[in-house]
N, C-alpha and C positions, 0 to 999 in steps of 0.2 A: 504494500500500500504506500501510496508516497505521503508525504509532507501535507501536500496542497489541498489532499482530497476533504470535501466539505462534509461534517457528520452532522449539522444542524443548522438549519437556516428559516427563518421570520422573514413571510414574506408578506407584507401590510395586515400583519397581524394586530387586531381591536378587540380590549377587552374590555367590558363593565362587569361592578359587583355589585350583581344583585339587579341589575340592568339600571342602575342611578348613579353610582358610582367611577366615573372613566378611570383606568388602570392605565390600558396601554389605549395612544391612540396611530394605528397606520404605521407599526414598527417594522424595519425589516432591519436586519444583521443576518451573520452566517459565523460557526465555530467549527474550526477544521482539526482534521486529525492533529492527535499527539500539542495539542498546544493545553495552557494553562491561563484562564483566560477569569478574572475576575469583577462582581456585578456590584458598582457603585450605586448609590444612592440614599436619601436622608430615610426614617423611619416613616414606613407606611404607605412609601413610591410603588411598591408591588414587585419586589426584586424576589421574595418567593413565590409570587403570581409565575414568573418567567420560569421556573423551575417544574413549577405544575402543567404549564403549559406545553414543557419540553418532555415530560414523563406520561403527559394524556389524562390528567386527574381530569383536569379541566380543558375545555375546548373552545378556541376562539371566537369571537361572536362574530367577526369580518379578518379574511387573508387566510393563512395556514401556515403549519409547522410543519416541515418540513425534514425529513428522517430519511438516512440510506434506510435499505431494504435490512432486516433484520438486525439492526441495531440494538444492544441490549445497553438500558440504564440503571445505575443504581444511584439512590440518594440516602447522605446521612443527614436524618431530619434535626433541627434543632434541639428536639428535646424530644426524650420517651414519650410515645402516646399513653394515655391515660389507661385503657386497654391493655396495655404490655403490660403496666407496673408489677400485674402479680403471677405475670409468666414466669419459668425456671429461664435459665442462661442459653439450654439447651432447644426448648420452645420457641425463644424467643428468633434463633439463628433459623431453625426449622423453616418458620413464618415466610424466609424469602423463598423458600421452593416451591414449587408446585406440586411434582412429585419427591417420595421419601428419599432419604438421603442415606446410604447404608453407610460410609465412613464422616458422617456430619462430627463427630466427635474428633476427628483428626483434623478436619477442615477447621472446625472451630478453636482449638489448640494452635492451627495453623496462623491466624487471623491475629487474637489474641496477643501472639507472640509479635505480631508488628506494630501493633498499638500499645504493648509494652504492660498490658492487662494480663495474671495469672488468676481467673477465677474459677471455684467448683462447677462445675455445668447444669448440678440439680440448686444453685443457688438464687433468689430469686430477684428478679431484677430490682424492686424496688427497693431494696434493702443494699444497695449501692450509693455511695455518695455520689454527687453532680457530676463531680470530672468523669469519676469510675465511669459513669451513664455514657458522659462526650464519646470515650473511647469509645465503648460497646457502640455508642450510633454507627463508626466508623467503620469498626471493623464486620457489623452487619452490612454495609455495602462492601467492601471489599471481600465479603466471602463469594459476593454474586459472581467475582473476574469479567464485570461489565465491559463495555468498548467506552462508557462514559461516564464518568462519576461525579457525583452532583454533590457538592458540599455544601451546606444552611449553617453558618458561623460556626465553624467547626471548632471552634478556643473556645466557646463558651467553660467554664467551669475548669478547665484545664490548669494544673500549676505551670510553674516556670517552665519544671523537667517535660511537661506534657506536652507544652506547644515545641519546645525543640525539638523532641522528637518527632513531632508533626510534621513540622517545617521541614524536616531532614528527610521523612517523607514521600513529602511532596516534590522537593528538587530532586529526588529520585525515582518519582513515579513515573512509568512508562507510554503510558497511556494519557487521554485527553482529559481533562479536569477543569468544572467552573463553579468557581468559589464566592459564596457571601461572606463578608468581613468588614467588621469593622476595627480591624487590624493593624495598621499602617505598616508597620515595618513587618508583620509576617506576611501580607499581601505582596511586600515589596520583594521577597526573598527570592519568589519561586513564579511571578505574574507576569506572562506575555504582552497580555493586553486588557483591556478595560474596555467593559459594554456600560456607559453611565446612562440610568434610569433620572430620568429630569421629573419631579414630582410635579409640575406644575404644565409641561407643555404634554405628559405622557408621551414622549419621544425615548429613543435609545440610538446615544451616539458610540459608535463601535473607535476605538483608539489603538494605537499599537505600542509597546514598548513597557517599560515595566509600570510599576504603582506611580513612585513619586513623579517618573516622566509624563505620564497622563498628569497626575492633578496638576505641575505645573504648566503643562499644553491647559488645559482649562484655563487656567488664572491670567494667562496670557492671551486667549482670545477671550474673556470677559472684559479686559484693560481694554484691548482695542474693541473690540465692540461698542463700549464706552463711550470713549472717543469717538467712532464715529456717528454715533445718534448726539452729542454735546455739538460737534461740528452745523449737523444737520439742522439742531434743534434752535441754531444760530441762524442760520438760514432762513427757516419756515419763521420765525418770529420777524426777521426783516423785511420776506415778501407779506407776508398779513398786516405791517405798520404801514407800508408804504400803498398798499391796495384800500387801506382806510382813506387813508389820503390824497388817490387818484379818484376814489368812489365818490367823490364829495367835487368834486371840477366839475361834472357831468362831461357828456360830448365823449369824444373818443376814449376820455381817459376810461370809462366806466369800463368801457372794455377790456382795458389793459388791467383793471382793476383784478373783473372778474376771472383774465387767465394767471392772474396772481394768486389767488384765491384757491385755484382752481390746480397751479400748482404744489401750493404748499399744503393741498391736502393728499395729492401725490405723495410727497417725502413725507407726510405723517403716515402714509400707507405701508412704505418704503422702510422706516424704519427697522432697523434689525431690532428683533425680540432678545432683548440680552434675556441670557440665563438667570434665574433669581437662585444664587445661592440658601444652603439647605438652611431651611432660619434654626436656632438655637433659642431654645426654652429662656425665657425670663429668668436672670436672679431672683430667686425663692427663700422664705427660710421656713423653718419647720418649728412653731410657739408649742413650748411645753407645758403638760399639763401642770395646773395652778397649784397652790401649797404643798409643794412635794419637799421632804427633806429626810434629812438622816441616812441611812446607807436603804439603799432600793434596792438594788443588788447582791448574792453572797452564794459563792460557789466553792464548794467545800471537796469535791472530789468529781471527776471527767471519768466518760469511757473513753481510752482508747485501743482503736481496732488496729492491730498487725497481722497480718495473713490471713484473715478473714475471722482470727477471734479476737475476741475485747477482754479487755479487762480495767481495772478503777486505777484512778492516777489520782494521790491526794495532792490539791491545789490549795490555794487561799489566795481569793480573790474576793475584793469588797468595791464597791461602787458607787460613790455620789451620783448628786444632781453635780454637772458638768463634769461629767468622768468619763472619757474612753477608752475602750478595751477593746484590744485589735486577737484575732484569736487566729492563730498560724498551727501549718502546718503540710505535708503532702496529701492528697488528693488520698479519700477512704482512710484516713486519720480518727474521723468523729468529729469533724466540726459540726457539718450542719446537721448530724444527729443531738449535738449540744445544744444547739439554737432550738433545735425542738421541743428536746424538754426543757429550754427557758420559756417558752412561750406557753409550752403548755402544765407549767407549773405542778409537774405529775411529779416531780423527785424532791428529796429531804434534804438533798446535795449540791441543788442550784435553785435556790429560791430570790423567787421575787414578792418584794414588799405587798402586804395586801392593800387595794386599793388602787396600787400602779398600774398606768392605762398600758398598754404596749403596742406599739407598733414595729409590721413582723412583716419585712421585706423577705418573700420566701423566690428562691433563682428559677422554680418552677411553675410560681406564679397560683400555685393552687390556695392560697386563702383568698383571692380572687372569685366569684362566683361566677364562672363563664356562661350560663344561662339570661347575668342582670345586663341590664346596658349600663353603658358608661353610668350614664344621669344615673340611675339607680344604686350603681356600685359607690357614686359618689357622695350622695346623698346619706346612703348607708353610715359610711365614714363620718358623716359632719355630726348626723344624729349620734353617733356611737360616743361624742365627747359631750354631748345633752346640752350643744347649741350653745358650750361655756366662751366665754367672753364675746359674744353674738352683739351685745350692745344692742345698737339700734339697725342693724345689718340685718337685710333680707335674708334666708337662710336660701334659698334657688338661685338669687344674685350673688353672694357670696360663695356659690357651689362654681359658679359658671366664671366668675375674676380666677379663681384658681385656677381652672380648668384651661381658660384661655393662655391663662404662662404656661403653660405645659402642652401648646401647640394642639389640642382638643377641641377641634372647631362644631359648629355648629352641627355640621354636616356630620361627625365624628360622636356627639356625643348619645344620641340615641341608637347606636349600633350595640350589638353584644359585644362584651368582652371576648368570648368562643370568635369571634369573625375580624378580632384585631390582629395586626403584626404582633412578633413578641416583644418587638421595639417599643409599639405604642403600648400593648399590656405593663410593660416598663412606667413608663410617662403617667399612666393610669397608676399604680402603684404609688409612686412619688407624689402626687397631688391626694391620692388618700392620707397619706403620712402625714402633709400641712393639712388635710383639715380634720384628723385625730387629733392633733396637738399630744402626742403620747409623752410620758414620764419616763420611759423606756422603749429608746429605739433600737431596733435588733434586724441588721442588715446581712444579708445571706449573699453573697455576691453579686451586690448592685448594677455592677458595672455589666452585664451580660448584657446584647443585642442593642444597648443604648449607643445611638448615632456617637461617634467621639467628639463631635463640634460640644456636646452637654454634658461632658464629665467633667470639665473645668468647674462648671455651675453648681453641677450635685457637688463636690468634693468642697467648692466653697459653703455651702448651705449645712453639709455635715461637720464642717469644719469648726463654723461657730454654732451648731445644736445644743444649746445650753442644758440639757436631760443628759442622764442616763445612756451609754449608748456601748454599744459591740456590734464589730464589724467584721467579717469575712470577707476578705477580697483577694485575689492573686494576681493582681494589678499594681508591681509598685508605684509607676509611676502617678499612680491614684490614691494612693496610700499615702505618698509624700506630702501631696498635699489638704493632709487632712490630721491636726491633733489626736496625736497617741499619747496617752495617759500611762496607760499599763499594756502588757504583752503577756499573751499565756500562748506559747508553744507546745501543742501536746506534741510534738515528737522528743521533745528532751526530756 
């Protein structure tokens, strides 16, 4: 097969959701063998719309998708379906066959071992930490040996060791590959090229060369773009002052008038459509719940899991109001099993003060109700702090100021949570958290599928969170910029 030969191509491919919503509008690109090819765009553009389209979930509404003749796909989805969670290791691999698989145990030992995962095969998936999960999404399409492998943020939840080994990889993967990320320098390591989804024209421009080379190709025809509608817009103001002005002579001029007029609605036609960079969320902060004092927090002993058994780690850990606690360690350590039983205050060993509100950023999104719509889920939140310091604020106008810094429009906010990005489920999350006002925030790895234009903003807003607070993230460079109080390492 050569180089050149084209394994998928969009030819004025239209999509709405829901038939209201435009996705894509009249896309065409083309992705060819053996290349590495990466899908830009801000949260909620429809960059896993283009992967459903490419695997046949869904079907265009105008153009077509375009496939050599027996092409086989695999995708690692963002995140375990809700469905899998209480499959064994061994089930869950099963799933991508049609027919039975007599050496699936060797294949899956096979797999495993490139994603750098050793798990029992009758263990059950949901009884895995986030990263553990990332892997297993992975290595359930790599067991398919597809011709195309589809990647949905494939770093979500991964530690340091995980995405390197990812990355290492992917510049060794042999085959064609197209990647969601919101990654910069892992996108950059291993990316051909760049398909950028534009949220606002539903266009996709196809680019060539690696990561940083596209965004700076962008930012250099938005400059000139720029300039030339500034130029124009020079122009078009000059012939509309001076066609006032012949309009008003009568006699011939009126007519010179009117082909002034007449041109400078031309170049207003004329004008290039600059690109509207991906907006970023409003500076936010998160008011905590009112007369909270004395130690909220008190962690007297942790699970932690090594080769798939746990066992108690005595700690001593205490917590103010303004205190954070940053909680480290490798992926399948016990974090976000810790996080769990803070939140749901079932153990003698990590107690939270009675009466402390909490707010429980979970990476999976599931204290979320994906049946409510936004307005509901958010409403939910505002009531759940019983409308405290509400003053003289509407409580639906105060639902919907919030809602609007967190880039939830209109159009956005009567949707189900189940029909959002996980990006926007993110966004959705963080605007409950301001309007909880919690005593205790407890953040699970925030930073997953969130556009990176808006980690500056959350990092600031968690930064000065005057509550209670512990954070999971494997993000340093998010880390940095966010007060750490205390550190508990369950690997030491």
């Amino acid at each position: 097969m050569s180089f050149s030969e084209t394994l998928i191509s969009f030819d004025s491919v239209s999509f709405e959701f829901e038939h209201k919503k435009p996705i894509l509008d009249a896309v065409s690109f083309s992705v060819r063998r053996d290349t590495k090819i990466t899908i830009m765009g801000q949260n909620g553009a429809g960059k896993s719309t283009i992967l459903k389209l490419i695997t046949g979930v869904i079907k265009p509404i105008e153009g077509s998708v375009n496939k050599l003749p027996k092409l086989t796909v695999a995708t690692a989805h963002q995140v375990i379906r809700m469905e899998d969670r209480d499959l064994t290791v061994r089930a869950f691999f099963e799933k991508n066959f049609k027919e039975k698989m007599y050496d699936i145990d060797r294949r899956i030992d096979e797999v495993l071992e490139v994603v750098n995962l050793h798990a029992p095969h009758d263990r059950l998936i949901k009884s895995f930490s986030g990263g553990q999960q990332a892997r297993l999404l992975l290595a359930s399409a790599l067991i398919q040996d597809a011709d195309l492998l589809l990647l949905d943020e494939p770093t979500n939840n991964l530690d340091k060791a995980g995405i390197e080994h990812l990355t290492m990889f992917l510049i060794m993967y042999p085959k064609t590959c197209i990647v969601i990320s919101h990654d910069a320098d892992f996108l950059n390591s291993f990316t051909d090229g760049v398909l950028y989804l534009d949220s606002h024209t539903h266009k996709v421009e196809q680019y060539a060369g690696n990561y940083f080379d596209v965004v700076e190709q962008i930012a250099k025809r938005i400059e000139k773009e720029n300039m030339q509608n500034a130029q124009a817009e020079k122009i078009i103001l000059k012939n509309k002052e001076q066609s006032n002005v012949f309009a008003h002579k009568g006699g011939k001029l009126r007519d010179v008038a009117r082909k002034m007029r007449e041109k400078a609605e031309e170049m207003e036609e004329a004008k290039v459509e600059v690109r509207r960079e991906d907006k970023t969320i409003r500076p936010f902060e998160i008011p905590i719940q009112e007369d909270i004092g004395g130690v909220i927090l008190r962690i007297t002993e942790a699970s932690v899991i090594r080769n798939h058994h746990a066992s108690m780690k005595k700690v001593d850990i205490s917590l103010q109001k303004d205190q954070h606690l940053l909680l480290t360690g490798p992926n399948g350590i016990g974090k976000s099993t810790l996080l769990e039983v803070l939140a749901s205050g079932k153990s003698k060993h990590a107690v939270v003060k009675e009466g402390i509100r909490i707010g429980y950023y979970r990476q999976d999104f599931s204290t979320l109700n994906f049946d409510h719509t936004v307005r509901e889920s958010l409403m939910e939140a505002l009531e759940s702090a019983g409308g405290e310091n509400m003053e003289d604020k509407v409580p639906e106008e105060e639902m919907r100021k919030v809602a609007a810094g967190f880039l939830i429009t209109k159009e956005l906010i009567n949707s189900k949570i189940g029909y959002l990005s996980e990006g926007q489920k993110g966004l959705v999350s963080f605007a409950r958290l301001v309007l909880q006002r919690p005593g205790l925030l407890i953040l699970d790895e925030p930073t997953n599928h969130i556009n990176f234009r808006h980690l500056p903003v959350i990092a600031e807003a968690l930064d000065s969170y005057a509550g209670a607070m512990v954070l999971v993230s494997h993000v340093p460079e998010f880390v940095d910029k966010i007060r750490i109080d205390q550190t508990l390492d369950l690997d030491k």
